[in-house]
C-alpha positions in Angstrom: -22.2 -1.8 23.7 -20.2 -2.7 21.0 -16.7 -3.6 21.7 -13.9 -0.6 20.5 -12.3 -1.5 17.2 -8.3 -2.1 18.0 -5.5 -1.5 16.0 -3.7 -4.5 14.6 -0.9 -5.5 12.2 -1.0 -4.3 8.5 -0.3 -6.3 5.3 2.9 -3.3 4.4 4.6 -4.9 7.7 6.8 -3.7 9.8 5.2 -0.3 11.8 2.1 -0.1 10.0 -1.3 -1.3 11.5 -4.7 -1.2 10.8 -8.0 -0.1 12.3 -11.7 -1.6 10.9 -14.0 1.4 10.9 -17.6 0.5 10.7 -19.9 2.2 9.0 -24.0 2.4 8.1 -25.0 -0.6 6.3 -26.1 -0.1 2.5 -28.1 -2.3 -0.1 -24.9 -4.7 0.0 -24.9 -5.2 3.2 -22.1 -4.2 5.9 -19.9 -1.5 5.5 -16.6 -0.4 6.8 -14.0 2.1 5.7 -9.8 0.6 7.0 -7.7 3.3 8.2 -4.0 2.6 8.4 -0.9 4.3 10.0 2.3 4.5 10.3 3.4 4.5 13.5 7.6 3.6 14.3 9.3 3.7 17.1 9.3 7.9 18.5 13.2 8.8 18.3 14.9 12.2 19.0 14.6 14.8 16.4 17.6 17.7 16.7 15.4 19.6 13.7 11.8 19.9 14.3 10.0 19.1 10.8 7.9 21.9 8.6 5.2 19.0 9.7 5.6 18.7 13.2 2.5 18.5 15.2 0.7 17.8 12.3 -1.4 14.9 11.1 -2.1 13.8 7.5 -5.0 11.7 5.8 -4.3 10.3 2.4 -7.3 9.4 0.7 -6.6 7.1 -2.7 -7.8 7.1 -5.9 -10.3 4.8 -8.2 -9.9 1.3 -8.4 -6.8 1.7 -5.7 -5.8 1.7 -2.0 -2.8 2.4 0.0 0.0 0.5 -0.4 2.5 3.7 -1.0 5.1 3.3 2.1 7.8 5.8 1.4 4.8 7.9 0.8 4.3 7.7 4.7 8.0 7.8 5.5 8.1 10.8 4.0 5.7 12.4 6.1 7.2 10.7 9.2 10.5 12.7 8.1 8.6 15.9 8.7 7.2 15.5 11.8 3.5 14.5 11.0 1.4 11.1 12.2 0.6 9.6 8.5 -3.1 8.1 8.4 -4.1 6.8 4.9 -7.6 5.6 4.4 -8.9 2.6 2.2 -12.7 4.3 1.5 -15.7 1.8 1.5 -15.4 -1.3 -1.0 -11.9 -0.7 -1.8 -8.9 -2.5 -0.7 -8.6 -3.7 2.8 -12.5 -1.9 3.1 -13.7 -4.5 0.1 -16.3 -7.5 1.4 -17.6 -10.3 -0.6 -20.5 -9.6 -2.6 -20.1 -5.5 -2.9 -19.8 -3.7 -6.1 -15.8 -2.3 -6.0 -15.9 1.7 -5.6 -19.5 1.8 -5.9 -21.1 5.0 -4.8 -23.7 7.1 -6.1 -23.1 10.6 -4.5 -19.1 11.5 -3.6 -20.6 13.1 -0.1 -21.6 9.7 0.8 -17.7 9.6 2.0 -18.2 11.5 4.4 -18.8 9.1 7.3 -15.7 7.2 6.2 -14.1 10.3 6.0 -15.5 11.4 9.9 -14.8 8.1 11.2 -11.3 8.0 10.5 -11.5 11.6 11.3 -12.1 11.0 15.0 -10.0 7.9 15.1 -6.9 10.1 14.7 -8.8 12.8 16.8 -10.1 15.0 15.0 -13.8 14.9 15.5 -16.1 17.0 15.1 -16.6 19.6 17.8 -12.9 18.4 18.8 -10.0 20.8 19.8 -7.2 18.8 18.3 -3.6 20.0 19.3 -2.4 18.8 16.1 -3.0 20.3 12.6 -4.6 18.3 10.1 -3.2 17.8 6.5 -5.3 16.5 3.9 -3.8 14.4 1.2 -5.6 13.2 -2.0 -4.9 11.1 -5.1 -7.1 11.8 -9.0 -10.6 10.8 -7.1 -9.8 10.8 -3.8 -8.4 14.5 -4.7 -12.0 15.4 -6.0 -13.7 14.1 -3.1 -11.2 16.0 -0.7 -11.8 19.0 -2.1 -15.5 19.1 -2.1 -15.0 17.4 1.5 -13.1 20.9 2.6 -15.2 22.7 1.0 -18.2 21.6 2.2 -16.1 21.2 5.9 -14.6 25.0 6.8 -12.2 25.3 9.2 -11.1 21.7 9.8 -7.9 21.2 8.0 -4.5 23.5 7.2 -3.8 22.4 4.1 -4.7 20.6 1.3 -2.4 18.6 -0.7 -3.3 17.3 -4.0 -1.8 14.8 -6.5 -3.2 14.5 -9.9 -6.6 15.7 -8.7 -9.7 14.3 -11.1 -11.0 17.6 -10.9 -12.4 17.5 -14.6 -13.6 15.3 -16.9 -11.0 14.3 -19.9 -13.3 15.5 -22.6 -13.5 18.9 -20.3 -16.5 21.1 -19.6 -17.9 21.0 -23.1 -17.6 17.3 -23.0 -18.8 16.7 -19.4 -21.9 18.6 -20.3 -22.7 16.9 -23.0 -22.4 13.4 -21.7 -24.0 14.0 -18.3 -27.6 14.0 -19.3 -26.8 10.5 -20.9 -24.9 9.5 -17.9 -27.9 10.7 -15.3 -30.5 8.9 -17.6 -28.5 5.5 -18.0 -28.0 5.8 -13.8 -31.7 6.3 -13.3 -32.4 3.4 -15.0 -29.7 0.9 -14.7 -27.6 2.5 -12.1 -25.0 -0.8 -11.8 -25.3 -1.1 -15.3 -21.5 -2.4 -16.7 -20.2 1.0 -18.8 -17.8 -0.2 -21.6 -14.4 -0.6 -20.1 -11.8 2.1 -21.7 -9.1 1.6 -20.0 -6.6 -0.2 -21.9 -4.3 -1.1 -19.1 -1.3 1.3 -19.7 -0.7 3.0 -16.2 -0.5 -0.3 -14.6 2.1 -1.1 -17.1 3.7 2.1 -15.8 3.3 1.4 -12.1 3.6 -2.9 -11.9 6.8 -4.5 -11.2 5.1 -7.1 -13.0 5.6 -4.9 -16.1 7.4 -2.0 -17.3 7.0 -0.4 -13.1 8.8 -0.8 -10.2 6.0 -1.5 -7.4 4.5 -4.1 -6.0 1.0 -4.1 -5.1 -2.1 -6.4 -4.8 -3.7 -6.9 -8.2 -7.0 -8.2 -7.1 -7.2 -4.7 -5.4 -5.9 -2.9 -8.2 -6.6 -4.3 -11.3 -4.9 -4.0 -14.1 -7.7 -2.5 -16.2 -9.4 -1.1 -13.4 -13.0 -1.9 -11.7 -15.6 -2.0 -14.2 -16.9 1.7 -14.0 -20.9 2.0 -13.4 -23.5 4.9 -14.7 -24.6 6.2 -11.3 -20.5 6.3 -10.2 -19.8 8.5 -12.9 -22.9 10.6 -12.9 -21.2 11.3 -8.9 -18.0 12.2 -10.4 -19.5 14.3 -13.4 -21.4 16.2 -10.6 -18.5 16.6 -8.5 -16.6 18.3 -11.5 -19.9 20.5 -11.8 -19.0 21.8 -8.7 -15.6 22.3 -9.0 -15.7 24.2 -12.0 -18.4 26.6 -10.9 -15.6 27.5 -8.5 -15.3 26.0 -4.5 -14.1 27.9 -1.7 -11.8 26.1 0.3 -10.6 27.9 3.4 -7.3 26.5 3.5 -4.0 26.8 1.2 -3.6 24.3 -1.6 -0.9 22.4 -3.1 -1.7 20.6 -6.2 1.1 18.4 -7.9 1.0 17.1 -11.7 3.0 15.7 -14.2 4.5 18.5 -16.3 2.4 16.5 -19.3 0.3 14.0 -20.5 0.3 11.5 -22.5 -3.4 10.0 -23.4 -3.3 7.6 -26.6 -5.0 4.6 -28.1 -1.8 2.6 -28.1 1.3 2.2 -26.0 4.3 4.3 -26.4 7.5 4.7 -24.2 6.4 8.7 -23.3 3.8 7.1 -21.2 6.6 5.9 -18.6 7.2 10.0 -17.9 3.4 11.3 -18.1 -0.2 11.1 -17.2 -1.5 8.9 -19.3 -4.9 9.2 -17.1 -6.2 13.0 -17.0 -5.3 16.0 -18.9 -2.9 18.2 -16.9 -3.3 21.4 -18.2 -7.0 21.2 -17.5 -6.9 20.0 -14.1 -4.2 23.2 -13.4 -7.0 25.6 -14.6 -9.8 24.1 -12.5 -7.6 23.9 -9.4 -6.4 27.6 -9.4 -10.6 27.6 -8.9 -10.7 25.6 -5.4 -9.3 28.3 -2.7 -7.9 31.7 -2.4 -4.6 30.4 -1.9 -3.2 27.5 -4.6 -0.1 26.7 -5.8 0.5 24.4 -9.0 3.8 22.6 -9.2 4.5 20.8 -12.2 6.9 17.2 -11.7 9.1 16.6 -14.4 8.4 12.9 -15.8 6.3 12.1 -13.2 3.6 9.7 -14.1 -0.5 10.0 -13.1 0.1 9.2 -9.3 3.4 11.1 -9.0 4.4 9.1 -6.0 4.9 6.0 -8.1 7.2 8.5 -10.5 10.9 6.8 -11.3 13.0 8.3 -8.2 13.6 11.9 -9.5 10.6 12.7 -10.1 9.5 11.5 -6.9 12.5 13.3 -5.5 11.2 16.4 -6.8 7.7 16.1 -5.8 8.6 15.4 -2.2 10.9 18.7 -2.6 8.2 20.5 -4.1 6.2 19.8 -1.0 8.6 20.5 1.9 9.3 23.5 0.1 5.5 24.6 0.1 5.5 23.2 4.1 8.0 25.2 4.8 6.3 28.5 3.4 2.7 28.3 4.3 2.9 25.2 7.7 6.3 26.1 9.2 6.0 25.2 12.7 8.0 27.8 14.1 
């Protein structure tokens, strides 16, 4: 028998640790998925938290992994256990010789998805005392919607920030391009697309630049992974999915910059925007995901609205507690 994976200490430091979560072996060889949590000292809380007795699962987006720590103080103010998970060949999950972010089919997350799942204790076929919230960022918000969706009745709540849930050009461009996309996969599927992105949210996010964070660039790069034709044929067919409507049996939160900003050059309004997706049409496909969804829009708050300037981040984390407090309360 294999011996247990253990927790150990984390590159964010103090309190957070790592677990290895192996996974089925693919045409690159091994595979594992890295969860990581934040897990400080238990002290006395006079308040009990809208969160309490709750756990949450961030899931990142492309060409990222979790490095967001007041992201996961946050939640520890609330009352939940914060889990974030680096998916397969991203991050802490990324091994010598794989293709970064590579996967053909969005579903193929979830076994890393299950494994970290039942790490934290909520397996399936489990009774977990705690509730699980889900937590996801542009494509890790796609793939944890069609996760729920395809996965009734095992979370409370969905959280989104800056969900990918449509393609830039929208549904008249996504249907356009996706038979070119599907035939370029089928024949090249690793093939290296043209690389559009120009390099401006970095220069929004990097301390290095115009940011204020500090983060791995090898792991984040500045003009992202290279982006490959069966990848975005995954993606394409995940915003198929979402736009012919999902049914996720839990309420939804989706937070977005109250605007974008998407240009061929660089201009100061990008430091307050989305300068990724289109926000107006990823509001309209998320009212689409559940019976229950509210849309809160962040002043100034850039594509991952966690890496805002301070009052938009203020006001996201208000915006949330707020929502907690009316659909989670703990009573």
């Amino acid at each position: 028998m294999a011996p247990r994976p253990e927790w150990r200490p984390d590159i964010l430091g103090e309190h957070f640790e790592q677990l290895t979560l192996p996974l089925r072996p693919d045409a690159e060889g091994d595979v594992v998925a890295t969860l990581v949590r934040y897990s400080p000292p238990p002290r006395l809380h006079l308040h009990r938290g809208p969160a309490a007795d709750a756990d949450v699962l961030y899931v990142h987006g492309w060409s990222d992994y979790f490095f967001q720590t007041e992201l996961a103080r946050f939640w520890h103010g609330q009352g939940a256990r914060f889990h974030a998970l680096d998916l397969r060949k991203y991050g802490r999950s990324l091994r010598d010789g794989q293709t970064p972010g590579f996967v053909d089919d969005l579903a193929v997350y979830d076994e890393d998805i299950a494994a970290a799942l039942e790490a934290i204790e909520h397996g399936e076929g489990e009774q977990p005392r705690r509730r699980l919230i889900l937590l996801g960022h542009s494509t890790g918000g796609l793939t944890l919607s069609l996760w729920a969706d395809r996965h009734p009745g095992r979370a409370h709540a969905l959280i989104l920030n800056s969900p990918w849930l449509e393609f830039q050009a929208h549904s008249a461009g996504r249907a356009a391009l996706a038979p070119l996309i599907d035939l370029h996969a089928r024949l090249d599927p690793k093939a290296a697309m043209p690389n559009v992105d120009l390099g401006f949210y970095t220069r929004t996010v990097s301390r290095t630049m115009d940011g204020e964070w500090d983060y791995d660039l090898a792991w984040r790069p500045v003009r992202g992974f290279r982006v490959h034709p069966a990848w975005l044929t995954a993606v394409l067919a995940g915003h198929a999915r979402v736009a012919a409507g999902l049914h996720i049996d839990v309420p939804v939160l989706t937070l977005l910059s109250a605007r974008s900003t998407i240009l061929p050059y660089w201009t100061p309004a990008m430091l307050t925007s989305d300068v990724v997706l289109v926000v107006r049409d990823i509001a309209e496909r998320a009212l689409g995901l559940a019976g229950d969804v509210a849309v809160s829009w962040v002043q100034d708050a850039l594509h991952d609205v966690f890496l805002s300037a301070q009052p938009a981040r203020t006001a996201a984390y208000a915006a949330i507690e707020r929502w907690m407090r009316g659909y989670l309360s703990a009573g």
